[in-house]
C-alpha positions as CSV (number, residue, x, y, z in Angstrom):
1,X,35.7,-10.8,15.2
2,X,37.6,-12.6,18.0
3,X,38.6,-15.6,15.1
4,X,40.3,-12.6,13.5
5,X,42.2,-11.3,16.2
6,X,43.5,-15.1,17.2
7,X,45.1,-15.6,13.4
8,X,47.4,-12.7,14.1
9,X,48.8,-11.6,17.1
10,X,48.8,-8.1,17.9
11,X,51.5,-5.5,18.7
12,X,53.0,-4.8,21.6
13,X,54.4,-1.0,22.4
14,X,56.0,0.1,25.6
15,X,55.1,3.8,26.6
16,X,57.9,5.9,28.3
17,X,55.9,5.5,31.8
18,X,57.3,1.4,31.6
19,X,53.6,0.7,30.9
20,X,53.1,-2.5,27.9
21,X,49.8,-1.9,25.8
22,X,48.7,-3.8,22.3
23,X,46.8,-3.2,19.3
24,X,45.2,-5.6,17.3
25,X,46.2,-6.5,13.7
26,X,44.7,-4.2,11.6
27,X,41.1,-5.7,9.7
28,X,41.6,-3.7,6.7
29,X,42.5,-6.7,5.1
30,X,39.5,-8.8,5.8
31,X,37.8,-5.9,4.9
32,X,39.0,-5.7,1.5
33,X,38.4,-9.4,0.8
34,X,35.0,-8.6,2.0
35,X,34.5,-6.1,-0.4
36,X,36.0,-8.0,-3.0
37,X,33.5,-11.1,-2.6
38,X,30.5,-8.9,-2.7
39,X,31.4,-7.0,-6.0
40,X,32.6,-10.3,-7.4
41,X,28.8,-11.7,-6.0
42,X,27.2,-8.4,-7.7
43,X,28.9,-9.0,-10.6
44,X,27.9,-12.6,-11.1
45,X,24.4,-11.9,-10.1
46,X,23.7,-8.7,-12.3
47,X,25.3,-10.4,-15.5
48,X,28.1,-7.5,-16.2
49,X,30.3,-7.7,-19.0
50,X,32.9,-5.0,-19.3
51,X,33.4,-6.2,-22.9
52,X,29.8,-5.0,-23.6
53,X,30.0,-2.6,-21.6
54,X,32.9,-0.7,-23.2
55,X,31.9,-1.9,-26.8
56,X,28.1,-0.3,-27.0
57,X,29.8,2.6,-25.0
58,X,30.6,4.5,-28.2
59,X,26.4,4.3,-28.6
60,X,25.6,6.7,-25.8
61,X,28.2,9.7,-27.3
62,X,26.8,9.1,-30.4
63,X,23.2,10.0,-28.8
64,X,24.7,12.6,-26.6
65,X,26.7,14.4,-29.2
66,X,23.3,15.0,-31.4
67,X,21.7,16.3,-28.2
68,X,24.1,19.7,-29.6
69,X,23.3,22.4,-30.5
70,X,20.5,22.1,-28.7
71,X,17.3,23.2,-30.5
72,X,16.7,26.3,-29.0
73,X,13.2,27.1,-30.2
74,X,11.6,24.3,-28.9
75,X,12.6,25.8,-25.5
76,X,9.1,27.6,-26.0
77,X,7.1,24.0,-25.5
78,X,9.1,23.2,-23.0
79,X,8.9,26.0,-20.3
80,X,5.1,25.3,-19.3
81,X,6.0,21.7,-18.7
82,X,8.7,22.7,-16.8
83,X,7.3,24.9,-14.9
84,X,4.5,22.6,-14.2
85,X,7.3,20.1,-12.9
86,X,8.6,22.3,-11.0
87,X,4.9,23.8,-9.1
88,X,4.6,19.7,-8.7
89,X,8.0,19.8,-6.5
90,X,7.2,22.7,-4.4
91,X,3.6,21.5,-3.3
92,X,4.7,18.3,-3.1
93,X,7.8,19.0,-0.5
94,X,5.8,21.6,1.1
95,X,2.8,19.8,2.1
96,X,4.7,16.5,3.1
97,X,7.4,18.6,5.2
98,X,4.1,20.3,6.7
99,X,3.2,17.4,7.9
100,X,6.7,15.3,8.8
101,X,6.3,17.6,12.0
102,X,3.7,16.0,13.5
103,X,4.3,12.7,12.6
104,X,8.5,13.4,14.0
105,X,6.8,14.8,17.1
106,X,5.4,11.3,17.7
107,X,8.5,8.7,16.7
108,X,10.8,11.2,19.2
109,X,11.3,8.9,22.2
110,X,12.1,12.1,24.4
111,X,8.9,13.9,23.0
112,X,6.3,11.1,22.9
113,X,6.8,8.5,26.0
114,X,4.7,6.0,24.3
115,X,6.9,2.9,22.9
116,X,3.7,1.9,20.6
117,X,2.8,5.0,19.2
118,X,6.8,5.3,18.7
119,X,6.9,2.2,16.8
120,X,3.8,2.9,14.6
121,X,4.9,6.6,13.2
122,X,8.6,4.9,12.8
123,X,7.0,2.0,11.0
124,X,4.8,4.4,8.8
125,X,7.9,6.5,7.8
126,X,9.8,3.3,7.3
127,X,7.2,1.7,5.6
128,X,6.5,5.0,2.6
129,X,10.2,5.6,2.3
130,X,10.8,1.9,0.9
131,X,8.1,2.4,-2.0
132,X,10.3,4.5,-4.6
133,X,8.9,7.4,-6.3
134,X,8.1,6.2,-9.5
135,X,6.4,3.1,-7.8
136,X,4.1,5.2,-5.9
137,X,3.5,7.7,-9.1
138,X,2.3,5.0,-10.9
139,X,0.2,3.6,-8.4
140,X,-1.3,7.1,-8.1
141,X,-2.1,7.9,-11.3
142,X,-4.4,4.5,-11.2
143,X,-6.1,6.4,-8.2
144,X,-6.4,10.0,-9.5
145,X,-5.7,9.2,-13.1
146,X,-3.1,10.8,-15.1
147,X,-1.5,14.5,-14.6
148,X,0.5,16.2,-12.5
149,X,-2.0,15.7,-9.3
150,X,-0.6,12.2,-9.2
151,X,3.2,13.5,-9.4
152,X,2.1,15.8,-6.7
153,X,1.2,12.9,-4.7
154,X,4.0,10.7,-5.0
155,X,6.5,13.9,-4.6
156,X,4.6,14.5,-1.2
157,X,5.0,10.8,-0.1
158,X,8.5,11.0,-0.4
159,X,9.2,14.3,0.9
160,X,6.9,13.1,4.0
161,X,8.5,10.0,4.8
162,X,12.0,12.0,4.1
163,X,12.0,15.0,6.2
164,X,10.1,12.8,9.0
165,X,12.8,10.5,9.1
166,X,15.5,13.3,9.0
167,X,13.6,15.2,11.4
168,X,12.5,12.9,14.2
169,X,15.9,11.4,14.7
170,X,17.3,15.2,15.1
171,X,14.3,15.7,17.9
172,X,16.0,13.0,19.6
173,X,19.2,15.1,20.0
174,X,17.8,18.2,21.5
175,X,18.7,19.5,24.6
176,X,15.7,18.9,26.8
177,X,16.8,21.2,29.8
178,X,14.5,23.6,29.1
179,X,11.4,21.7,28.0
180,X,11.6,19.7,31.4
181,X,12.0,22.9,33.6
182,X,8.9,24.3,31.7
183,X,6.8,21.2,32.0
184,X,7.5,21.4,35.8
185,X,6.7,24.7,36.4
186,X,2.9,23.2,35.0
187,X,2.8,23.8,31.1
188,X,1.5,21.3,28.7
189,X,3.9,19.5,26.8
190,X,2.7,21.0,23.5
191,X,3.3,24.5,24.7
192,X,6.6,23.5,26.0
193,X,7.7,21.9,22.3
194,X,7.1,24.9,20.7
195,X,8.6,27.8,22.9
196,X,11.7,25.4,23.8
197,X,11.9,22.7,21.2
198,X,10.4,24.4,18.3
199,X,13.3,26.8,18.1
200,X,16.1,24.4,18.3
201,X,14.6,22.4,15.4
202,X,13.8,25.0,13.0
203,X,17.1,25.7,11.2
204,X,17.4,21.9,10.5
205,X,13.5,21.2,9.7
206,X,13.3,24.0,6.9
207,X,17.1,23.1,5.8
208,X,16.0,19.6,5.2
209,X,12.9,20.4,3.5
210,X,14.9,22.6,1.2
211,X,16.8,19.7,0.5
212,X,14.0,17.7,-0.3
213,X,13.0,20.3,-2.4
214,X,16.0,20.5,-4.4
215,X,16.1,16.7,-5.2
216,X,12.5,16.3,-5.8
217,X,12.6,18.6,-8.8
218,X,15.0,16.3,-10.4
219,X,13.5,13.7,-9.8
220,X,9.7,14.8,-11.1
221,X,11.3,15.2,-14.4
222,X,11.1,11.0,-15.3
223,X,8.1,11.1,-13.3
224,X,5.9,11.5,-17.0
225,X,7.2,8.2,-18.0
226,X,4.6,6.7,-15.9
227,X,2.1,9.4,-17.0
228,X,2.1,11.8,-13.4
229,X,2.9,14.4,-15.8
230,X,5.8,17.5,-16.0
231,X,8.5,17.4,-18.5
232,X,9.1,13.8,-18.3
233,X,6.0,13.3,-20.4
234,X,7.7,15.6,-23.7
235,X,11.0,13.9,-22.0
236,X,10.0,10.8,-23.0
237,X,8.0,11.1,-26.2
238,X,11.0,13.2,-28.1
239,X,13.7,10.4,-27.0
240,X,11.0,8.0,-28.7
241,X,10.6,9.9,-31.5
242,X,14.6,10.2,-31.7
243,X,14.8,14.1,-31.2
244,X,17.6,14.4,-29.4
245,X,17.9,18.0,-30.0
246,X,14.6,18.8,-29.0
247,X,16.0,16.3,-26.1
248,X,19.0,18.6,-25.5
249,X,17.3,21.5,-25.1
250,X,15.1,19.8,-22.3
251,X,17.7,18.6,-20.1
252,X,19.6,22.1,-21.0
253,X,16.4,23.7,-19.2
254,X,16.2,20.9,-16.7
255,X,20.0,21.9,-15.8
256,X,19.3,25.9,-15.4
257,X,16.4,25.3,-13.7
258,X,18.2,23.1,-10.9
259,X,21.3,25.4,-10.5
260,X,19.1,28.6,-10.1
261,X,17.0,26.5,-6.8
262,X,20.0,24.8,-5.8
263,X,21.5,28.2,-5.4
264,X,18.8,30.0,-3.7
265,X,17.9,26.7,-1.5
266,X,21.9,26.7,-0.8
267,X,22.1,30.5,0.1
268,X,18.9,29.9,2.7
269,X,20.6,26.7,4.1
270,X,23.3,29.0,4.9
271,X,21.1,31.4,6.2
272,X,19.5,29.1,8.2
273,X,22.2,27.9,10.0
């Protein structure tokens, strides 16, 4: 940025003690512009058209307004789906924040003093946490064939390459006073992350799987599209069949059924911490 500061000439001030100091010209300006080329470069690129986007607007309220009244008695097809969505969430985040712990244990610098093994588990995380979650449900229901096993799976590769990532970077942040002191006195370094490290981690590591938790029930819902099961598979045929009240009253459930674990998740965050 020294171009930038050579175009302007910066400010001078003189405090009360006689003493001259300067600030540079503000950059908020190149900033802006910055901003400004890469919207108009996203815009070109992606093809928008605010015409066509506010003409077919008056489409999607059409489509929402006969999602209501909702059509409350289909609510009784839709609760085993949804409940099957939601069992697909919790093993998923459970098992892939079980084993984020490890795996963190091994990308922390100040855990693990081996630069390879560092890379690797940092490259692994890296490497599942690109592939979205709909990519990898497809991909496993080609392995393990349709139903909610492969949901499971792709929930768990996310939640595991999430918390990990979360997780190990936190590690790195710990106060390592007493995990040296008690690997000096002769204890092995596992025994000395769990009664110093362990402790300090906990709050954040369940917090952040609770998280996980909370987002990966939303997002198992379009996960039936690609046939990993849930409600995204009912999801899916009743928008195709044009039965948007029978669609209402699925995203109405959807809706309660988020709120009531984002409130309970939220209450043991604060617990937590």
């Amino acid at each position: 940025m020294g171009w930038y500061d050579k175009l302007f000439d910066a400010e001078s001030y003189t405090l009360a003690n006689g003493k001259t100091v300067s600030q540079k010209f503000t950059r908020v300006p190149l900033l802006v512009l910055l901003l400004l080329i890469a919207i108009g470069i996203s815009v070109w690129v992606t093809g928008l058209k605010l015409t066509t986007l506010f003409t077919n607007l008056s489409g999607f309220w059409n489509i929402f307004g006969s999602m209501f009244p909702p059509k409350l008695s289909y609510f009784m097809q839709v609760w085993q789906p949804l409940l099957m969505t939601i069992q697909m969430s919790f093993f998923g985040s459970f098992f892939g924040a079980l084993l984020a712990l490890p795996f963190a244990v091994l990308a922390a610098h100040n855990i693990t003093n081996n630069k390879i093994v560092n890379l690797l588990i940092r490259f692994i995380l890296t490497v599942v946490r690109t592939i979205p979650t709909l990519v990898s449900a497809l991909i496993a229901t080609y392995i393990f064939g349709l139903g909610t096993f492969a949901g499971t799976v792709a929930i768990f590769l996310f939640s595991f390459s999430f918390v990990g990532k979360q997780l190990f970077e936190y590690i790195e942040t710990v106060d390592m006073g007493a995990y040296e002191a008690l690997t000096a006195t002769g204890a092995n370094a596992p025994r000395a992350f769990v009664t110093t490290i362990f402790p300090q981690i906990l709050p954040i590591y369940l917090s952040t799987a609770l998280f996980a938790f909370e987002g990966n029930v939303r997002y198992a819902a379009i996960l039936g599209y690609v046939g990993a099961g849930g409600i995204g598979m009912i999801l899916n045929e009743k928008i195709g069949w044009r039965e948007f009240n029978s669609v209402g009253m699925i995203l109405l459930s959807i809706f309660v059924a988020v709120v009531i674990i984002e409130t309970v998740s939220q209450r043991l965050r604060k617990h937590l911490s």
